[in-house]
DOPAPA-16118 format. One line per 4 residues: number of its first residue (from 0); their letters; for each residue x, y, z of C-alpha. Coordinates in nm, 3 decimals, always signed. Layout:
N
NUM = a = X,Y,Z | ...
This chain:
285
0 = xxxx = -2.445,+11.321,-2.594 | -2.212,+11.371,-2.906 | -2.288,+11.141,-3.170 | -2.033,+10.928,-3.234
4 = xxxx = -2.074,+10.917,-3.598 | -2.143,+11.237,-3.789 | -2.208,+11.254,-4.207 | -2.314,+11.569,-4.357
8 = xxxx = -2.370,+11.573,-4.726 | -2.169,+11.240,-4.800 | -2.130,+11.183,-5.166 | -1.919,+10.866,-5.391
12 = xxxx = -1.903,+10.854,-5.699 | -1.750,+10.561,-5.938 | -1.703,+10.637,-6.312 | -2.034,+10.881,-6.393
16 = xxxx = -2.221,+10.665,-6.123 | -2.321,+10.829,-5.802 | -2.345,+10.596,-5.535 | -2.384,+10.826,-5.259
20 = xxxx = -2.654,+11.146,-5.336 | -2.560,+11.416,-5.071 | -2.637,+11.138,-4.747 | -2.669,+11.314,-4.424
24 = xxxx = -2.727,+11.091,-4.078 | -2.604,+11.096,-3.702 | -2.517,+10.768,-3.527 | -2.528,+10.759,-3.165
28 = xxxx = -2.502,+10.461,-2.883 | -2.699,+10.165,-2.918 | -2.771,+9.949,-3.287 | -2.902,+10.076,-3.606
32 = xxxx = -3.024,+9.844,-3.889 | -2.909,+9.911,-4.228 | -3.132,+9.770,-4.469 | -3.184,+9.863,-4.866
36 = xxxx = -3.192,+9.698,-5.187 | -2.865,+9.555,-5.365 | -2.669,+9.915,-5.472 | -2.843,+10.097,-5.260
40 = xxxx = -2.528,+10.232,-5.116 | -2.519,+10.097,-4.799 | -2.133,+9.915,-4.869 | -2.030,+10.202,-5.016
44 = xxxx = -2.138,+10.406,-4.643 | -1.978,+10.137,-4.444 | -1.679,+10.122,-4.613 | -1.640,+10.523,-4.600
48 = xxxx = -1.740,+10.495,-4.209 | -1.439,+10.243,-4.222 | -1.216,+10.510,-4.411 | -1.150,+10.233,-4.646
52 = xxxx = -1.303,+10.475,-4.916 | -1.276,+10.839,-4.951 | -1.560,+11.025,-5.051 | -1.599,+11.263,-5.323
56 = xxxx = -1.809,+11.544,-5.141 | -1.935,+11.606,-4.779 | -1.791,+11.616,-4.432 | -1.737,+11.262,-4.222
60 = xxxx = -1.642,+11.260,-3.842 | -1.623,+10.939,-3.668 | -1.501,+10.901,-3.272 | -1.488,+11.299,-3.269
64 = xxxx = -1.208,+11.240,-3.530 | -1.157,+11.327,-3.927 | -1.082,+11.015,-4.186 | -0.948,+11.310,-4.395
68 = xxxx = -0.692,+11.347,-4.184 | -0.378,+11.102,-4.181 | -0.327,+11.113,-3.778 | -0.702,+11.146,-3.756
72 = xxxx = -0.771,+10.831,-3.958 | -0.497,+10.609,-3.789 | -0.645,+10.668,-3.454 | -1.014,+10.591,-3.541
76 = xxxx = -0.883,+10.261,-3.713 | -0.707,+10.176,-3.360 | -1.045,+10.255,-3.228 | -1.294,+10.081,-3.486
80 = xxxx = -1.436,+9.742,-3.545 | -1.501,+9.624,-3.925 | -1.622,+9.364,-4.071 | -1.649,+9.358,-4.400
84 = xxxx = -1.916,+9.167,-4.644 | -1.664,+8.949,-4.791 | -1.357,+8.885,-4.518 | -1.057,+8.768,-4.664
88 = xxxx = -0.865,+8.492,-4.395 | -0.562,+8.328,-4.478 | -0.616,+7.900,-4.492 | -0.336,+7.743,-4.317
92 = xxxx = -0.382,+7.991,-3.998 | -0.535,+7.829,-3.722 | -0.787,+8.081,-3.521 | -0.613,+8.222,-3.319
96 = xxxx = -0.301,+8.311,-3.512 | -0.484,+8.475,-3.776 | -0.693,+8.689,-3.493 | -0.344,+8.785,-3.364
100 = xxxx = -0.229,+8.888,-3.666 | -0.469,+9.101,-3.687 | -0.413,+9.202,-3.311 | -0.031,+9.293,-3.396
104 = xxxx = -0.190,+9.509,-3.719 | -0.425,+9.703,-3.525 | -0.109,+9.780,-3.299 | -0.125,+9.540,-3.001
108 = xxxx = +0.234,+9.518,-2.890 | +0.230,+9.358,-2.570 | +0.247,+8.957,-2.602 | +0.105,+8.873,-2.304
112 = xxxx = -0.222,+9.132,-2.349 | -0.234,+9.052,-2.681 | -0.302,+8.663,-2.636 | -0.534,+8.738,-2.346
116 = xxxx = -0.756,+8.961,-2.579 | -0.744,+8.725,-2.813 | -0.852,+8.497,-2.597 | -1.142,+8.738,-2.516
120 = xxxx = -1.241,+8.807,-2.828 | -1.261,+8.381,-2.950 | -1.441,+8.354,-2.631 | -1.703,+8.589,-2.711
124 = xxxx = -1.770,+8.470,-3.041 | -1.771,+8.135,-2.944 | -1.446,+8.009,-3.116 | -1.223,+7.912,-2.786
128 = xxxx = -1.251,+7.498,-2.881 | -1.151,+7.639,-3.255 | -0.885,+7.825,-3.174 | -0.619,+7.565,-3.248
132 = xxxx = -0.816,+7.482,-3.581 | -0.695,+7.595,-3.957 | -0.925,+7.828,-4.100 | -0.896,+7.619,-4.420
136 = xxxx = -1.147,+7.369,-4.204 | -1.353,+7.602,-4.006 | -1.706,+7.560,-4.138 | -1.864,+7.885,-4.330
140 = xxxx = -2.070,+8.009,-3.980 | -1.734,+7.953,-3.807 | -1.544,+8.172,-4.052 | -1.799,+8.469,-4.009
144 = xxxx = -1.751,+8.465,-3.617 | -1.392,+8.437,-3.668 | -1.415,+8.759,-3.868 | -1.649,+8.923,-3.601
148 = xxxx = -1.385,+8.874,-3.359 | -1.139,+9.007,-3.553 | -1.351,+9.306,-3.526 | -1.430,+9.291,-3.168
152 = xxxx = -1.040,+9.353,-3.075 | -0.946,+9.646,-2.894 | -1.327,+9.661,-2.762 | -1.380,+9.936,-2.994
156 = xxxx = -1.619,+10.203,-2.956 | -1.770,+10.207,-3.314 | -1.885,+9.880,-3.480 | -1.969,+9.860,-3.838
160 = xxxx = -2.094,+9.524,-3.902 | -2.192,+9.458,-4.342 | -2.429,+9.152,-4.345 | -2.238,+8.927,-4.044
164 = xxxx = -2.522,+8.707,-4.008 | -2.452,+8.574,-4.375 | -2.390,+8.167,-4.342 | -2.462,+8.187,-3.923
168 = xxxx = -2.710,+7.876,-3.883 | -3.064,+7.994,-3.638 | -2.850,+7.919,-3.329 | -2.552,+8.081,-3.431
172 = xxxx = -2.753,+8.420,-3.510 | -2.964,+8.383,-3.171 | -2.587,+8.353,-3.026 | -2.494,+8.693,-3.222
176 = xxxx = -2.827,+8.847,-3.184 | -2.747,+8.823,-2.780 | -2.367,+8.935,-2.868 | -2.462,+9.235,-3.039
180 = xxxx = -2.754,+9.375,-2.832 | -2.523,+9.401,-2.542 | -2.245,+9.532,-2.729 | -2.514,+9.788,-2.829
184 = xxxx = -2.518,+9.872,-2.479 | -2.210,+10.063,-2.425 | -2.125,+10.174,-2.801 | -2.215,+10.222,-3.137
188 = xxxx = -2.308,+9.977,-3.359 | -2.383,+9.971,-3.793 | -2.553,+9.681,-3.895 | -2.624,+9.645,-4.288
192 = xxxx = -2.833,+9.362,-4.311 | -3.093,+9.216,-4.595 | -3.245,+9.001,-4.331 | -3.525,+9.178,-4.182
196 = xxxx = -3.563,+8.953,-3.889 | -3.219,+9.054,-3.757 | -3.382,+9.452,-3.792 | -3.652,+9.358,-3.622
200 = xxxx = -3.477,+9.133,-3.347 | -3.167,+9.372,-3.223 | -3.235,+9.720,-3.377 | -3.370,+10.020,-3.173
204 = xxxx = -3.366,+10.202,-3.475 | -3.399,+10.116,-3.837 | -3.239,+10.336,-4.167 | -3.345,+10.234,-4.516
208 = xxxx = -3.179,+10.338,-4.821 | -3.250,+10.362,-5.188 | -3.044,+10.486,-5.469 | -2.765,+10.651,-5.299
212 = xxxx = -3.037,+10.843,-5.012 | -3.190,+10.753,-4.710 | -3.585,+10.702,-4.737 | -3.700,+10.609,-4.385
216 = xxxx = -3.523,+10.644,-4.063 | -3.696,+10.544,-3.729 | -3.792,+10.271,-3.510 | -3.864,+9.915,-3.677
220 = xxxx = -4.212,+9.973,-3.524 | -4.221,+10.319,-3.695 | -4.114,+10.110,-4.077 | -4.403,+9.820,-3.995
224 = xxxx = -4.654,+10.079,-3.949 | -4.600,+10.239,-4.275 | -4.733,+9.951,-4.378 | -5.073,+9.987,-4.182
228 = xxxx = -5.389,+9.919,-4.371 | -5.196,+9.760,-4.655 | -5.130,+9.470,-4.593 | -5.409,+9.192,-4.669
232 = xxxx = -5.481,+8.805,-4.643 | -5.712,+8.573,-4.901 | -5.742,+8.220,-4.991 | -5.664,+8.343,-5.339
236 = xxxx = -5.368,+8.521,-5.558 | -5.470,+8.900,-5.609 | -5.539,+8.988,-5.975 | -5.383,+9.324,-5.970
240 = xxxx = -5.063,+9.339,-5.704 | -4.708,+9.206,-5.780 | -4.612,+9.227,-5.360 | -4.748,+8.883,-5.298
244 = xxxx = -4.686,+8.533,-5.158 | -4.819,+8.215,-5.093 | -4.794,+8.168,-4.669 | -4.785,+7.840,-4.508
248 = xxxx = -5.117,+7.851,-4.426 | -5.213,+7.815,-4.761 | -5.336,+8.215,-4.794 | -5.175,+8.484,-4.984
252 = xxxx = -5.012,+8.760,-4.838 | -5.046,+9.072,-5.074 | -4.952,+9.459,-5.007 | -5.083,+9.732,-5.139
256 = xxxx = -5.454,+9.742,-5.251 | -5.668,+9.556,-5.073 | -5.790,+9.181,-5.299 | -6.101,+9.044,-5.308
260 = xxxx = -6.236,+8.873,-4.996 | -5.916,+8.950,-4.786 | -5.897,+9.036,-4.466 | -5.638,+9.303,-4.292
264 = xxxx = -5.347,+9.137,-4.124 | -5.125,+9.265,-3.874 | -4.840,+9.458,-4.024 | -4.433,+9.373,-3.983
268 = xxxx = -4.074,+9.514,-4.049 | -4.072,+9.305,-4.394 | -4.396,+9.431,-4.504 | -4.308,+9.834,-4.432
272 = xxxx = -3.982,+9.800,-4.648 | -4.121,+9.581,-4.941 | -4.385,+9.849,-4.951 | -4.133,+10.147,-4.900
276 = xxxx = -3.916,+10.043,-5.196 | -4.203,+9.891,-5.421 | -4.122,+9.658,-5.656 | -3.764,+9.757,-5.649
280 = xxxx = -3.755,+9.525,-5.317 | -3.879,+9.255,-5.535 | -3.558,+9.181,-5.657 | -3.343,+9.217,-5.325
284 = x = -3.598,+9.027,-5.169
């Protein structure tokens, strides 16, 4: 099949920064993880994906279509879902009048199919008993669904999702964990994420960046295992590692070199990128 997205030698720059180093990928059907320390790039990507940016150097197709061009880039915003990391809503719109708005932006002329998908769309992100309320009182975790539905209009066939589980309490992210994965059935999906969880939860593949490039790209089994044979357990704090924690058991968790008197411990998603990024994670951590 074609891949619906398509980036070959992607660069950004802003001022004498480079944000994005020559970044080549292929997204296809299904959901891919994001994950990467704080300027790693990975807002920077989404937002180009989203044609929102222009980048400096490097070829971008997304649908089959070029952002480059002004036709070209109208017609994949028809046919994309966004949601950025810091949605702006306007306060004294209820739900669903601020979801049509956006309805009537993105070109949804008909009144009558425009209500009924947004309808849909406050369904699915379980807003319908909101949809009369002002966004000014919608809690945070209700704001951040009312943005994903935004993003869900038009069912679109590319989805690029930049941290949506921020301020989603466990039930609401089980709720968009199950939205997502079956969205993931039938399209393409983006997710930049720093919870790891979420990776290992909903992603059939997993991309990691650092520093404007892409260091790992595979399955999230493929990023725990990198971490095989490094990761350790002891009933006290390592002398010589900086990749460790206190668990609830009372043990230490430490990566890397092995402490005294630990034993191995079964390897996850968390423990493959802290170790992938070193103690550049620490700080995104």
């Amino acid at each position: 099949m074609e891949p619906t997205v398509t980036v070959r030698g992607l660069t950004k720059r802003f001022g004498r920064t480079t944000v994005l180093d020559g970044l080549s990928l292929e997204l296809g059907r299904g959901v891919t993880g994001l994950l990467g320390p704080n300027g790693a790039g990975k807002t920077t990507l989404l937002r180009t994906l989203a044609t929102t940016l222009a980048p400096d150097a490097g070829e971008v197709r997304a649908l089959g279509l070029d952002p480059s061009d002004h036709v070209q880039r109208t017609e994949i915003r028809r046919r994309l879902g966004y949601l950025p990391q810091n949605p702006g809503h306007y306060p004294h719109f209820t739900a669903f009048e601020l979801v049509e708005y956006v309805a009537i932006l993105k070109e949804h002329a008909d009144r009558r199919e425009r209500h009924r998908e947004v309808r849909r769309v406050l369904e699915e992100t379980g807003l319908t008993e909101q949809s009369r309320t002002r966004v000014r009182k919608l809690s945070g975790g209700m704001r951040q669904r009312l943005a994903l539905a935004q993003a869900l209009l038009g069912d679109p066939g590319l989805l690029v999702l930049d941290e949506p589980t921020v301020g989603l309490d466990p039930e609401q992210r089980m709720r968009f964990r199950a939205l997502v994965s079956r969205l993931g059935e039938s399209r393409t999906v983006l997710l930049s994420t720093h919870q790891t969880e979420d990776v290992a939860a909903l992603c059939e593949r997993v991309i990691v960046m650092k520093d404007g490039g892409i260091v790992f790209d595979g399955t999230p089994g493929g990023l725990a295992a990198t971490a095989a044979g490094q990761v350790w357990l002891s009933h006290r704090p390592p002398a010589a590692s900086r990749l460790f924690w206190r668990a609830a058991d009372g043990r230490y968790r430490t990566l890397g070199a092995r402490p005294q008197d630990a034993v191995p411990a079964e390897p996850g998603v968390e423990d493959g990128y802290l170790l992938l990024l070193g103690e550049s994670a620490e700080v995104a951590a």
